[in-house]
PQR file of N, CA, C, O and H, with PARSE charges and radii, in Angstrom:
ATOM      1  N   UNK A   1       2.985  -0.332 -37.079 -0.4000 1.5000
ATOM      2  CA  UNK A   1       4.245  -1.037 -37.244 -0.0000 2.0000
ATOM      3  C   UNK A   1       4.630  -1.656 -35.893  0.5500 1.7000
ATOM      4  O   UNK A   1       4.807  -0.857 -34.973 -0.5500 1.4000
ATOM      5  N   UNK A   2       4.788  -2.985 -35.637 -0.4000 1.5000
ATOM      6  CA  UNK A   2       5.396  -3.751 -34.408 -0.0000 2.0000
ATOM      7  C   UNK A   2       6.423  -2.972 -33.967  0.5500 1.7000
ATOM      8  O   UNK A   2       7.165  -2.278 -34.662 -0.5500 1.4000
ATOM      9  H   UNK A   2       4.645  -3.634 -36.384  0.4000 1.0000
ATOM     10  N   UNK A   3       6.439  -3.140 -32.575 -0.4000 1.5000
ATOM     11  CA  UNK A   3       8.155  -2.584 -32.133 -0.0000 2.0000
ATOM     12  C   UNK A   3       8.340  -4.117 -31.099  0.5500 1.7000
ATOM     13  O   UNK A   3       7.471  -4.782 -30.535 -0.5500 1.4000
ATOM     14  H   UNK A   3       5.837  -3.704 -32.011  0.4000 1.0000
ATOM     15  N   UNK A   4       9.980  -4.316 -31.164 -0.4000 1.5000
ATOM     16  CA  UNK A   4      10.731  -5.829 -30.600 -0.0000 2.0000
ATOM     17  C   UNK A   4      10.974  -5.313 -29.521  0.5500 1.7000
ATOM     18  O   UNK A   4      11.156  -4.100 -29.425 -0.5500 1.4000
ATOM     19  H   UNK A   4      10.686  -3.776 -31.622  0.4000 1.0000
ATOM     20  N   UNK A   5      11.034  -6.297 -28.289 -0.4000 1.5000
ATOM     21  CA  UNK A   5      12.419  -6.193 -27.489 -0.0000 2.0000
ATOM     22  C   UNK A   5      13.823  -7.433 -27.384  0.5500 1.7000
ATOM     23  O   UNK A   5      13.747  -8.544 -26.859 -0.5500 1.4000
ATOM     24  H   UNK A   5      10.886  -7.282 -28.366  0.4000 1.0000
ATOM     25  N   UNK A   6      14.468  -7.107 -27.738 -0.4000 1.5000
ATOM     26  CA  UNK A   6      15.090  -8.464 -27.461 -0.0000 2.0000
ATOM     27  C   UNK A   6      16.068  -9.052 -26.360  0.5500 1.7000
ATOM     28  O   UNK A   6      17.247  -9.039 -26.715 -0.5500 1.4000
ATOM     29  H   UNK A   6      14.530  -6.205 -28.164  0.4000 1.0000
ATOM     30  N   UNK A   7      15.859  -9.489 -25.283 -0.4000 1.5000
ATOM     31  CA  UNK A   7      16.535 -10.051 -24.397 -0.0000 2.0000
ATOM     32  C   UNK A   7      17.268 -11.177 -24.420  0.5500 1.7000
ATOM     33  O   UNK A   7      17.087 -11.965 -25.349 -0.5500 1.4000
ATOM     34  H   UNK A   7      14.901  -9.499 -24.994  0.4000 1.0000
ATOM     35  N   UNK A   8      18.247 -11.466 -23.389 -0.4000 1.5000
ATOM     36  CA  UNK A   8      19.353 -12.558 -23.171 -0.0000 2.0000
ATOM     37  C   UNK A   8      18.983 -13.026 -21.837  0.5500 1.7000
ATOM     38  O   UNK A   8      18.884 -12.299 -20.849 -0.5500 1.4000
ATOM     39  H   UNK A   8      18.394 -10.825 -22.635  0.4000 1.0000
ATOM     40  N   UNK A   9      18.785 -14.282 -21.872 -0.4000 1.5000
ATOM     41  CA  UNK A   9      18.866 -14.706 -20.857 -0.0000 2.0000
ATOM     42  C   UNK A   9      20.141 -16.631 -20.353  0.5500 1.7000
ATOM     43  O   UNK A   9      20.072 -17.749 -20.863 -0.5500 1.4000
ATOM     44  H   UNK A   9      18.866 -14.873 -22.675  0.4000 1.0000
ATOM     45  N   UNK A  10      21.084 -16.093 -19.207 -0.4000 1.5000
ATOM     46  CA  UNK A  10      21.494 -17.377 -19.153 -0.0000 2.0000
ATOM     47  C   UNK A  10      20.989 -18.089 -18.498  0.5500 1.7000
ATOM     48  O   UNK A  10      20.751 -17.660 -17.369 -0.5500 1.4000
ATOM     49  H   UNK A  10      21.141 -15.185 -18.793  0.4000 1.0000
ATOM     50  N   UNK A  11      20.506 -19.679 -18.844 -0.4000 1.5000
ATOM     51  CA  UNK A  11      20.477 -20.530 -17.788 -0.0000 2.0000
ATOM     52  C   UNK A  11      21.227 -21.777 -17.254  0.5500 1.7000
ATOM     53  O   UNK A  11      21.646 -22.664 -17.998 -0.5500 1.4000
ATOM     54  H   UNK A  11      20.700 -20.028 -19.761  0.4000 1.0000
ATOM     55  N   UNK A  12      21.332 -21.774 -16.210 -0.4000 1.5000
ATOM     56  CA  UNK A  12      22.221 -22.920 -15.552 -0.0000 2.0000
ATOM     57  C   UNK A  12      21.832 -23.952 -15.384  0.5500 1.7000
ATOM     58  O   UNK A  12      20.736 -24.215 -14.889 -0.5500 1.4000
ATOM     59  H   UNK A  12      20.992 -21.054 -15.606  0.4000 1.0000
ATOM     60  N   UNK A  13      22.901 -24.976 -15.880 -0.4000 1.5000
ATOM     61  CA  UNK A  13      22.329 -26.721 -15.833 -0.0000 2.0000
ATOM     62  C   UNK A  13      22.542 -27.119 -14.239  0.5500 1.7000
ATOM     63  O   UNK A  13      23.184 -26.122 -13.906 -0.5500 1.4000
ATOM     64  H   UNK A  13      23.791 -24.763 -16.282  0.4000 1.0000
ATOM     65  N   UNK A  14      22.481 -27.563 -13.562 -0.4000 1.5000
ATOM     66  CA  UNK A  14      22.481 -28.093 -12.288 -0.0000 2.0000
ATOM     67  C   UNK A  14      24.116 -29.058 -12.470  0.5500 1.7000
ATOM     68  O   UNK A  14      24.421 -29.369 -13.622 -0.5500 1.4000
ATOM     69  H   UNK A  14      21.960 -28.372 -13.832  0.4000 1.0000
ATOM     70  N   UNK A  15      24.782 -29.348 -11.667 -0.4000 1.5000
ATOM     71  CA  UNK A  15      25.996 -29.938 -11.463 -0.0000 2.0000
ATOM     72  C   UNK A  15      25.704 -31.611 -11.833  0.5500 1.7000
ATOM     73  O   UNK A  15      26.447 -32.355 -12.473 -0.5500 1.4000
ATOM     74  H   UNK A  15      24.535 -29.095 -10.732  0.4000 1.0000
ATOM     75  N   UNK A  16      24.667 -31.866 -11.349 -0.4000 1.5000
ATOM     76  CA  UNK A  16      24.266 -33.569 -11.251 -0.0000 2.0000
ATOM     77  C   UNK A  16      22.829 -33.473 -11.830  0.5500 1.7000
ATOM     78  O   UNK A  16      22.066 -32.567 -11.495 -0.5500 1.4000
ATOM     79  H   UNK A  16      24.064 -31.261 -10.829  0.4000 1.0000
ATOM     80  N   UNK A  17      22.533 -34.330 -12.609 -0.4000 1.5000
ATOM     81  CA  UNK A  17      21.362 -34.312 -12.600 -0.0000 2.0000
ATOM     82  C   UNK A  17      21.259 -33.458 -13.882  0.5500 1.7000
ATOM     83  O   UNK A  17      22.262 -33.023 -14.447 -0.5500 1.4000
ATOM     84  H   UNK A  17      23.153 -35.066 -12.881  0.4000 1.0000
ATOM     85  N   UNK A  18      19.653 -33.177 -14.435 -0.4000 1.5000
ATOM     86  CA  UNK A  18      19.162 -32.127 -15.375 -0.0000 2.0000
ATOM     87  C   UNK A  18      18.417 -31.422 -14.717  0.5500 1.7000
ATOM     88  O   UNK A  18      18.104 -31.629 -13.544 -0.5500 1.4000
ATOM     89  H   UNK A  18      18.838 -33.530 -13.976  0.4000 1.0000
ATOM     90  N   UNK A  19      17.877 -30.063 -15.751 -0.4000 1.5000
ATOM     91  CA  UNK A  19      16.939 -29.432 -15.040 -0.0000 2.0000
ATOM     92  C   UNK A  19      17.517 -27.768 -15.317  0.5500 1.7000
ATOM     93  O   UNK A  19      18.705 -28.069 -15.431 -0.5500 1.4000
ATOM     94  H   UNK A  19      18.131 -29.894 -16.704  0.4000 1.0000
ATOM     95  N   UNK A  20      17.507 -26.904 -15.422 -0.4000 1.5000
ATOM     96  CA  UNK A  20      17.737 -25.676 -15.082 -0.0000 2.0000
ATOM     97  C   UNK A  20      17.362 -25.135 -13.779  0.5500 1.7000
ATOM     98  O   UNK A  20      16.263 -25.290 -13.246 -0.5500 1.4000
ATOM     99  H   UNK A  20      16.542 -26.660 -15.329  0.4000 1.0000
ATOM    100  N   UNK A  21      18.478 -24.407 -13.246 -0.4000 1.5000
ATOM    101  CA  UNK A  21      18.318 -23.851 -11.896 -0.0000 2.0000
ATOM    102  C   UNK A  21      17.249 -22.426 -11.672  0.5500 1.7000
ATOM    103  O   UNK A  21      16.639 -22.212 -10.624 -0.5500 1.4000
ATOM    104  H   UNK A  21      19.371 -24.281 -13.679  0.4000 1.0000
ATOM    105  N   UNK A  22      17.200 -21.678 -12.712 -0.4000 1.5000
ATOM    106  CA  UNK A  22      16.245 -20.237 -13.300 -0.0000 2.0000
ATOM    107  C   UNK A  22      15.076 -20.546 -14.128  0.5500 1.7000
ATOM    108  O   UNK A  22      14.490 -19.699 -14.802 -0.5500 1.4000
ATOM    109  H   UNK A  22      17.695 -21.852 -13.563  0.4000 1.0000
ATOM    110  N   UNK A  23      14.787 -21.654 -14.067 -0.4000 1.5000
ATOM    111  CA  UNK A  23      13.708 -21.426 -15.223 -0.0000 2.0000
ATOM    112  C   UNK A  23      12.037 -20.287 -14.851  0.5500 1.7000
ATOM    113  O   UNK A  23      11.164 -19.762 -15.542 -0.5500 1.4000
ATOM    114  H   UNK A  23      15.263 -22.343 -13.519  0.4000 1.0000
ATOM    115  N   UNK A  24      12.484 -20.425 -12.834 -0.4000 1.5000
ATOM    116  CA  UNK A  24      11.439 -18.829 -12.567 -0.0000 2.0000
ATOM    117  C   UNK A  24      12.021 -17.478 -13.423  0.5500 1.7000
ATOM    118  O   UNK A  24      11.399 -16.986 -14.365 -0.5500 1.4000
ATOM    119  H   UNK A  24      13.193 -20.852 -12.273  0.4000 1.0000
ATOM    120  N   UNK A  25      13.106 -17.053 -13.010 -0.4000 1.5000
ATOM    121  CA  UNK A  25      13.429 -16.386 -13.745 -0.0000 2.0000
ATOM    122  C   UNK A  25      13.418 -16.293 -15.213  0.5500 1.7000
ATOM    123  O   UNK A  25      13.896 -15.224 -15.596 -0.5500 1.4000
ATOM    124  H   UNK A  25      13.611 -17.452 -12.245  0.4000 1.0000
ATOM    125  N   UNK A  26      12.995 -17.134 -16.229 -0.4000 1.5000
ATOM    126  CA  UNK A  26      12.767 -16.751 -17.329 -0.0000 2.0000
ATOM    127  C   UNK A  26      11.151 -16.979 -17.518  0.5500 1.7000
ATOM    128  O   UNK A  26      10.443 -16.604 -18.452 -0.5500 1.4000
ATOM    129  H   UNK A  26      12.607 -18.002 -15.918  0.4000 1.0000
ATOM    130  N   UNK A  27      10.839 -17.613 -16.497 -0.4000 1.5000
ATOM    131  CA  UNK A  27       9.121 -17.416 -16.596 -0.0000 2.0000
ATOM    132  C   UNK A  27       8.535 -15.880 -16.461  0.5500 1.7000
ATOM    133  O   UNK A  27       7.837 -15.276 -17.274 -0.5500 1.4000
ATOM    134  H   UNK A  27      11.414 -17.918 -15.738  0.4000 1.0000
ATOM    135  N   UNK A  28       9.085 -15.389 -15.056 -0.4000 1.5000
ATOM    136  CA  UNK A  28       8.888 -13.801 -14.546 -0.0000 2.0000
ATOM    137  C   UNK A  28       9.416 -13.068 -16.157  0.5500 1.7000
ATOM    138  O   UNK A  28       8.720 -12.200 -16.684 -0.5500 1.4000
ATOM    139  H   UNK A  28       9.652 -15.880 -14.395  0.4000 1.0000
ATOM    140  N   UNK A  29      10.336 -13.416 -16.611 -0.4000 1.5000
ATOM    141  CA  UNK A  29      10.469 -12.088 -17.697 -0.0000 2.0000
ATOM    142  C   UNK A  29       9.586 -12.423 -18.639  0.5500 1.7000
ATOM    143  O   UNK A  29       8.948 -11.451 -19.044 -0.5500 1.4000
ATOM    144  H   UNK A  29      10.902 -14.121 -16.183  0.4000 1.0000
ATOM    145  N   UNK A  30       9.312 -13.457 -19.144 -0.4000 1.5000
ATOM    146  CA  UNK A  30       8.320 -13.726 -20.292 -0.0000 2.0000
ATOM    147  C   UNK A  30       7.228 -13.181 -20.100  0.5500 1.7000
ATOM    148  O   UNK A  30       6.677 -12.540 -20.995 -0.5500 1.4000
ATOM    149  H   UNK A  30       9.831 -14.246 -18.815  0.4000 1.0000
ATOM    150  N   UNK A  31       6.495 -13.394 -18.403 -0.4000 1.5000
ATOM    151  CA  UNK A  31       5.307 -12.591 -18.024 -0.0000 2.0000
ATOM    152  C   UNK A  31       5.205 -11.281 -18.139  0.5500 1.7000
ATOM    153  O   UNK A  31       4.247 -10.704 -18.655 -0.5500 1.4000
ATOM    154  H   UNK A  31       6.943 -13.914 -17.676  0.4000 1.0000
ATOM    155  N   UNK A  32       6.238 -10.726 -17.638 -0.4000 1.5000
ATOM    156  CA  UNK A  32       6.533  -8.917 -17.750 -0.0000 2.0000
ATOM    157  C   UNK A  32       6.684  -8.766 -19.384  0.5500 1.7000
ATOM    158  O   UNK A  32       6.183  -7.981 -20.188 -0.5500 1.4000
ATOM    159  H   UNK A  32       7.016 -11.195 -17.218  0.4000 1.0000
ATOM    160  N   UNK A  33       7.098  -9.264 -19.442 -0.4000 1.5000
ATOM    161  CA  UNK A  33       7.482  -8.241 -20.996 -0.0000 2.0000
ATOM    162  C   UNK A  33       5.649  -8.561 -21.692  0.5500 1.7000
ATOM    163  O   UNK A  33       5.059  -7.672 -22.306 -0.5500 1.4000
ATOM    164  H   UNK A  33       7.505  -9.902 -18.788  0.4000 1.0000
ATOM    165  N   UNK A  34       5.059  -9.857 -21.448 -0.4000 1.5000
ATOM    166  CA  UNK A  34       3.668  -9.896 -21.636 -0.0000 2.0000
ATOM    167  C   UNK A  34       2.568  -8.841 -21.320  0.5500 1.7000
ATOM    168  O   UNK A  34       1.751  -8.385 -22.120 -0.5500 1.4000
ATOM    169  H   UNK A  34       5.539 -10.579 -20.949  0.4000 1.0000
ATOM    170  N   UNK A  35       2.701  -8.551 -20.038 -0.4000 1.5000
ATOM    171  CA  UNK A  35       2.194  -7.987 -18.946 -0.0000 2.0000
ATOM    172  C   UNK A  35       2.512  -6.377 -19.876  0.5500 1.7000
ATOM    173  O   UNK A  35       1.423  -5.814 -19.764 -0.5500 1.4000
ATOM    174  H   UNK A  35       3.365  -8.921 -19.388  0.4000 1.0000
ATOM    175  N   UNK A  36       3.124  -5.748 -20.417 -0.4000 1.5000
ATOM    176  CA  UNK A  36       3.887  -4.366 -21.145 -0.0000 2.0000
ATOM    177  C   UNK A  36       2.895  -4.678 -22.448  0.5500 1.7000
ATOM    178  O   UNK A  36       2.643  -3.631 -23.044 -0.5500 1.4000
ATOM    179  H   UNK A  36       4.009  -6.205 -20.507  0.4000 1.0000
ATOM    180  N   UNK A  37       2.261  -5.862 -23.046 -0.4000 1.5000
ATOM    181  CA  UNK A  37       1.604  -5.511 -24.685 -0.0000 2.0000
ATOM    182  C   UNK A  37       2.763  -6.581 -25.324  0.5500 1.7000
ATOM    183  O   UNK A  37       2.511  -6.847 -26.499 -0.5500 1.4000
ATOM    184  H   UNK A  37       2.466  -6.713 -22.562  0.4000 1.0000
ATOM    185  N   UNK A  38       3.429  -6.946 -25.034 -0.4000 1.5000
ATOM    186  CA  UNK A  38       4.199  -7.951 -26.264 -0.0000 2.0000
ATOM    187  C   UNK A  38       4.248  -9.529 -26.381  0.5500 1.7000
ATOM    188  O   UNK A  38       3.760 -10.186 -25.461 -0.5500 1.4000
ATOM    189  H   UNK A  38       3.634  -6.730 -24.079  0.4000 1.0000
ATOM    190  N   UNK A  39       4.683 -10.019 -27.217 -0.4000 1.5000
ATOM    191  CA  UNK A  39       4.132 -11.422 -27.193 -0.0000 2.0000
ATOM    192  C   UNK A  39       5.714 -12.280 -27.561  0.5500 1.7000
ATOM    193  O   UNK A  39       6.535 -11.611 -28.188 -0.5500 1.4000
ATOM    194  H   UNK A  39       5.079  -9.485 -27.964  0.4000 1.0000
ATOM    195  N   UNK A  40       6.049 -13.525 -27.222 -0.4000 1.5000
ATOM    196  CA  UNK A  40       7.011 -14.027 -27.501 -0.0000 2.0000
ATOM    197  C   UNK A  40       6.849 -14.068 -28.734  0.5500 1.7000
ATOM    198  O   UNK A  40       5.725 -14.128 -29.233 -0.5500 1.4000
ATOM    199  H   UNK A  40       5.382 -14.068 -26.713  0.4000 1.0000
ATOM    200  N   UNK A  41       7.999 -14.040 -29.463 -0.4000 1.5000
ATOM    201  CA  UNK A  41       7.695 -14.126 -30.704 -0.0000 2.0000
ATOM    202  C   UNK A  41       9.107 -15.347 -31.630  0.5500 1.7000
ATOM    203  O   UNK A  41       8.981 -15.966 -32.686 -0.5500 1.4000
ATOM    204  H   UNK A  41       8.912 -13.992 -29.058  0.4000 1.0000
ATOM    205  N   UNK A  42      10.143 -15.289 -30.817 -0.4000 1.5000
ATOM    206  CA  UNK A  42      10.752 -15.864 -31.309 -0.0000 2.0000
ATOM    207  C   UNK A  42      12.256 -16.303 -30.356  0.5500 1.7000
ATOM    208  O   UNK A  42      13.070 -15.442 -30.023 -0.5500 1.4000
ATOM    209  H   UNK A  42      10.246 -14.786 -29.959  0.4000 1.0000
ATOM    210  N   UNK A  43      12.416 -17.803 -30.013 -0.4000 1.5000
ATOM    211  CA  UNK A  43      13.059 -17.669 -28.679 -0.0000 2.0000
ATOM    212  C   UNK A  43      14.480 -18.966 -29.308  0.5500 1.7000
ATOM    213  O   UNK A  43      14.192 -20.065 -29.782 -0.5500 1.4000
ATOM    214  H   UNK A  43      11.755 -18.502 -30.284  0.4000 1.0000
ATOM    215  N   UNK A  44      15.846 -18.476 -29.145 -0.4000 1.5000
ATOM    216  CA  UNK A  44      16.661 -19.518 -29.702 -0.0000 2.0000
ATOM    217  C   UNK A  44      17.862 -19.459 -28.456  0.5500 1.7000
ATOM    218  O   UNK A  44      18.044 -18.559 -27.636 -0.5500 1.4000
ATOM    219  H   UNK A  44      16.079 -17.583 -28.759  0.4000 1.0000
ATOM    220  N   UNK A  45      18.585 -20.719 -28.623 -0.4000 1.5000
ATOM    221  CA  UNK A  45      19.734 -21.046 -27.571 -0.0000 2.0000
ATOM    222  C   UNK A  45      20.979 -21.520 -28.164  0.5500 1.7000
ATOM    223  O   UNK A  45      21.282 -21.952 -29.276 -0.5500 1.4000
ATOM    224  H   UNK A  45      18.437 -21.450 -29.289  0.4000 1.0000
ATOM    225  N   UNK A  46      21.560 -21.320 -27.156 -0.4000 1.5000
ATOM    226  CA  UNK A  46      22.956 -21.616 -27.635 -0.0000 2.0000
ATOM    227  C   UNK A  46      23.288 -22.275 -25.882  0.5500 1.7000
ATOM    228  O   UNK A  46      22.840 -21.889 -24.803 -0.5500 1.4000
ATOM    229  H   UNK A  46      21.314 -20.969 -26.253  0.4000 1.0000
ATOM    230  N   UNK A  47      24.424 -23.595 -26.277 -0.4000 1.5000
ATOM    231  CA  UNK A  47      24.833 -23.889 -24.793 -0.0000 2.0000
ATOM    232  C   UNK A  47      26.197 -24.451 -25.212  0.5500 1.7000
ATOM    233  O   UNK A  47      26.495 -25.189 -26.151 -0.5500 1.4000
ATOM    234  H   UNK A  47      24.788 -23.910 -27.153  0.4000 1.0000
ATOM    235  N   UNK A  48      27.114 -23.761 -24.019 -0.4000 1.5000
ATOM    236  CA  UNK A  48      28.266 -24.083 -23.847 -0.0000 2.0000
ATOM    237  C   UNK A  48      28.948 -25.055 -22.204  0.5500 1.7000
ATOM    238  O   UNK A  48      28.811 -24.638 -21.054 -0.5500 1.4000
ATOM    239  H   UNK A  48      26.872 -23.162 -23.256  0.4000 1.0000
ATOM    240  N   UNK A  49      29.333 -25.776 -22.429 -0.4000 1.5000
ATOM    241  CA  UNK A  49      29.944 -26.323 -21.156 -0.0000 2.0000
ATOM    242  C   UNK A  49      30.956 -25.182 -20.055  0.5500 1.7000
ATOM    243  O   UNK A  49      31.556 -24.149 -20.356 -0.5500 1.4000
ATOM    244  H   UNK A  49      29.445 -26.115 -23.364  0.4000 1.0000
ATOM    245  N   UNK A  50      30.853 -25.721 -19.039 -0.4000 1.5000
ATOM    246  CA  UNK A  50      31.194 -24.826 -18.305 -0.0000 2.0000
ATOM    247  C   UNK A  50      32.892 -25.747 -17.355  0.5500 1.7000
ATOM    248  O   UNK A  50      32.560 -26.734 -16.698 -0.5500 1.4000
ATOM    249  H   UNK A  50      30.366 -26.560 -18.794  0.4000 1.0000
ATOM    250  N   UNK A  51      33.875 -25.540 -17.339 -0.4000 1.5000
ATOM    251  CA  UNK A  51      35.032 -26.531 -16.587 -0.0000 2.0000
ATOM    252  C   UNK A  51      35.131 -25.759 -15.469  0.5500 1.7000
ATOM    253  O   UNK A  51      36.266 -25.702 -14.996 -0.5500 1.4000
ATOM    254  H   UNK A  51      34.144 -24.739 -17.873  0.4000 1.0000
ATOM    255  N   UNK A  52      34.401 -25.235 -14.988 -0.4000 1.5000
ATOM    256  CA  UNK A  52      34.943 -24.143 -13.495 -0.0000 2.0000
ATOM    257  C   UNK A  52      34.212 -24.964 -11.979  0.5500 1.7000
ATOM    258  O   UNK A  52      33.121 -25.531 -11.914 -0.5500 1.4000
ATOM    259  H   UNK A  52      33.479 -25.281 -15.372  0.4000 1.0000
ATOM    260  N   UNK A  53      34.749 -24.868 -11.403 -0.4000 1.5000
ATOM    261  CA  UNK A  53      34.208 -25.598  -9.851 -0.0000 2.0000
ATOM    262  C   UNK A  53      32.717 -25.623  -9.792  0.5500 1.7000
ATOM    263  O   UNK A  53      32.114 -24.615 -10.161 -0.5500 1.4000
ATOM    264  H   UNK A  53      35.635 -24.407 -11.456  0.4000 1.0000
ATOM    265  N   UNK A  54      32.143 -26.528  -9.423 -0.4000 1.5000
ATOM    266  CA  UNK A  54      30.341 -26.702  -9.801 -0.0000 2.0000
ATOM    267  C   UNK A  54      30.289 -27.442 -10.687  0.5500 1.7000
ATOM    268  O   UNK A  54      30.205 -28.646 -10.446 -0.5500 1.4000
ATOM    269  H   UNK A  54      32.632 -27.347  -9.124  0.4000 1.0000
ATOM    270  N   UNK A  55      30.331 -26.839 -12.357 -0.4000 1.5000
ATOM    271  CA  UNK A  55      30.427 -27.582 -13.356 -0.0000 2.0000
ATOM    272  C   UNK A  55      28.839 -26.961 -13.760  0.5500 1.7000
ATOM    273  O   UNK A  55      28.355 -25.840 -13.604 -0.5500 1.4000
ATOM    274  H   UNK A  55      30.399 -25.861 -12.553  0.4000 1.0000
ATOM    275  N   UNK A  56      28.434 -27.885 -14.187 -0.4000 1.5000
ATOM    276  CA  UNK A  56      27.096 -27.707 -15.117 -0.0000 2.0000
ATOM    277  C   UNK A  56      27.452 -26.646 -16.356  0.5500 1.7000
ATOM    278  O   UNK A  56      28.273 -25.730 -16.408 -0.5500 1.4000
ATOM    279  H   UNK A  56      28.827 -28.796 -14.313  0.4000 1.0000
ATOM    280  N   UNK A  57      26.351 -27.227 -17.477 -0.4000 1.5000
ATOM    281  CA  UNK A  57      26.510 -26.575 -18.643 -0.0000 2.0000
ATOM    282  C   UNK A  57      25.326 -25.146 -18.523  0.5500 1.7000
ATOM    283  O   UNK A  57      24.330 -25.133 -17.799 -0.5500 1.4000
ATOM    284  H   UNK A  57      25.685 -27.972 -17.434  0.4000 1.0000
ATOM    285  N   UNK A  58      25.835 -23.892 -19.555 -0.4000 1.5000
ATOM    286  CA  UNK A  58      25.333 -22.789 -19.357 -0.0000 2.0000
ATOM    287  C   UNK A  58      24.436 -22.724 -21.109  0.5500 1.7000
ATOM    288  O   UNK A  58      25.007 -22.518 -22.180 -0.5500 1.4000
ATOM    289  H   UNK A  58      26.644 -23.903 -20.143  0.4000 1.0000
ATOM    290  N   UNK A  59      23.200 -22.925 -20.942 -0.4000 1.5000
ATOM    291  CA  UNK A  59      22.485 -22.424 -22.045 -0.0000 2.0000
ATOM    292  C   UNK A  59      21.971 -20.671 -21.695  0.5500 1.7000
ATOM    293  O   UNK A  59      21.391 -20.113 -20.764 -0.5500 1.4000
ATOM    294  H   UNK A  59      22.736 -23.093 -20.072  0.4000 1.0000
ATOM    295  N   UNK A  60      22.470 -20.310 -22.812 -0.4000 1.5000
ATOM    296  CA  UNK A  60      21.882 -18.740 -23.510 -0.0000 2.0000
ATOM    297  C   UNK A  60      20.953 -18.919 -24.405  0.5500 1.7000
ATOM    298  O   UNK A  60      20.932 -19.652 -25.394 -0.5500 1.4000
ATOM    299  H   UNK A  60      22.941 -20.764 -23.569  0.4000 1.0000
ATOM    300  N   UNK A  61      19.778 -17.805 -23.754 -0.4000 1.5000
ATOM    301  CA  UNK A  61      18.416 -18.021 -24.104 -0.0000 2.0000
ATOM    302  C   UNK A  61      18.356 -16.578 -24.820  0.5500 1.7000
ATOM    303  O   UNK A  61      18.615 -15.603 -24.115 -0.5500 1.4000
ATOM    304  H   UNK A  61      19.795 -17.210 -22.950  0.4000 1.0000
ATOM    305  N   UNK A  62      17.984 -16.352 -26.373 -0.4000 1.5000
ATOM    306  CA  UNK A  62      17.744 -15.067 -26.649 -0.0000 2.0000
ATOM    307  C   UNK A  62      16.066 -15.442 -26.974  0.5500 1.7000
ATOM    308  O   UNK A  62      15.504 -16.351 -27.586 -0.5500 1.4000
ATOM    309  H   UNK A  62      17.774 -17.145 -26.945  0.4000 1.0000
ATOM    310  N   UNK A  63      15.609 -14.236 -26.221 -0.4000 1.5000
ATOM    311  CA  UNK A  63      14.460 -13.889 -26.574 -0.0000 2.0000
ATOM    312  C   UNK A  63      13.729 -12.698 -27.533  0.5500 1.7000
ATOM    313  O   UNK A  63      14.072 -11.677 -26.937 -0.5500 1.4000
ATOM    314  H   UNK A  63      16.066 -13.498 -25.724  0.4000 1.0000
ATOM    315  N   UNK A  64      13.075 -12.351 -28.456 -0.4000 1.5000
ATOM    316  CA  UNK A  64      12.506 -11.726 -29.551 -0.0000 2.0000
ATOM    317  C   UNK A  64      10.847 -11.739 -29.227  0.5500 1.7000
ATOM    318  O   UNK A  64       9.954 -12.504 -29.591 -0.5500 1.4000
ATOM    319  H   UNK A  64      12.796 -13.180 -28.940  0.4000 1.0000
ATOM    320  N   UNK A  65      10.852 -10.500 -28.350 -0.4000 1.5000
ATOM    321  CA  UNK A  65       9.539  -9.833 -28.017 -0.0000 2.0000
ATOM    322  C   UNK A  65       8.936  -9.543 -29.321  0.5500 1.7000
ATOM    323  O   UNK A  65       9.698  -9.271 -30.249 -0.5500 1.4000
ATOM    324  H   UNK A  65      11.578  -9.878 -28.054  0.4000 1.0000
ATOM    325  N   UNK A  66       7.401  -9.571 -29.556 -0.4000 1.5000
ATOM    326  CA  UNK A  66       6.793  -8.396 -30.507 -0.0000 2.0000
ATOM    327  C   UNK A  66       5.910  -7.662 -29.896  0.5500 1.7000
ATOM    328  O   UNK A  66       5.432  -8.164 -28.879 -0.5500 1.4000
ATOM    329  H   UNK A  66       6.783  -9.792 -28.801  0.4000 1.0000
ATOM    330  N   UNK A  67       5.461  -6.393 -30.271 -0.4000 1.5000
ATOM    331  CA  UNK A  67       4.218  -5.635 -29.778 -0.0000 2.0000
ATOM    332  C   UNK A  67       3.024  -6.057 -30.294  0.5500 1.7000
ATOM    333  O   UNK A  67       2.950  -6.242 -31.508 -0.5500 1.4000
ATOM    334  H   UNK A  67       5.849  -5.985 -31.097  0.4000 1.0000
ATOM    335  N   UNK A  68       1.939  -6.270 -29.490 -0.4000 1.5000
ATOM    336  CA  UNK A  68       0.679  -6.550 -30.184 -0.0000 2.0000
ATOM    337  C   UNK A  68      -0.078  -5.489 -30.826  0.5500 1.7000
ATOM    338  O   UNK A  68      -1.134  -5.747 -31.404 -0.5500 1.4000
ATOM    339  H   UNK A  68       1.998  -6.120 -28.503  0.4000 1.0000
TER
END
């Protein structure tokens, strides 16, 4: 029987411009949780604007590990 993990991850839009500021950081976890026996299995977002000093918009990344 598979076992999941499921993680959250936020990422930040840059102020000007596109691009995400973390996208190492969601590379490194995709590898680790790889690196443990599991495989992406299912990855969805959600993004909200952000009005606070800086600016840029904040996408939430859920991730849905499986075990191989």
């Amino acid at each position: 029987m598979p076992k999941y993990v499921v993680l959250q991850v936020v990422l930040k839009e840059k102020f000007l411009g596109t691009g995400s500021k973390n996208l190492d950081e969601l590379e490194n976890i995709i590898n680790k949780q790889c690196s443990k026996g599991f495989r992406l299995h299912t990855i969805s977002t959600t993004s909200s604007g952000s009005k606070g000093f800086g600016g840029g918009d904040r996408v939430q990344a859920t991730l849905v590990f499986e075990s191989l």
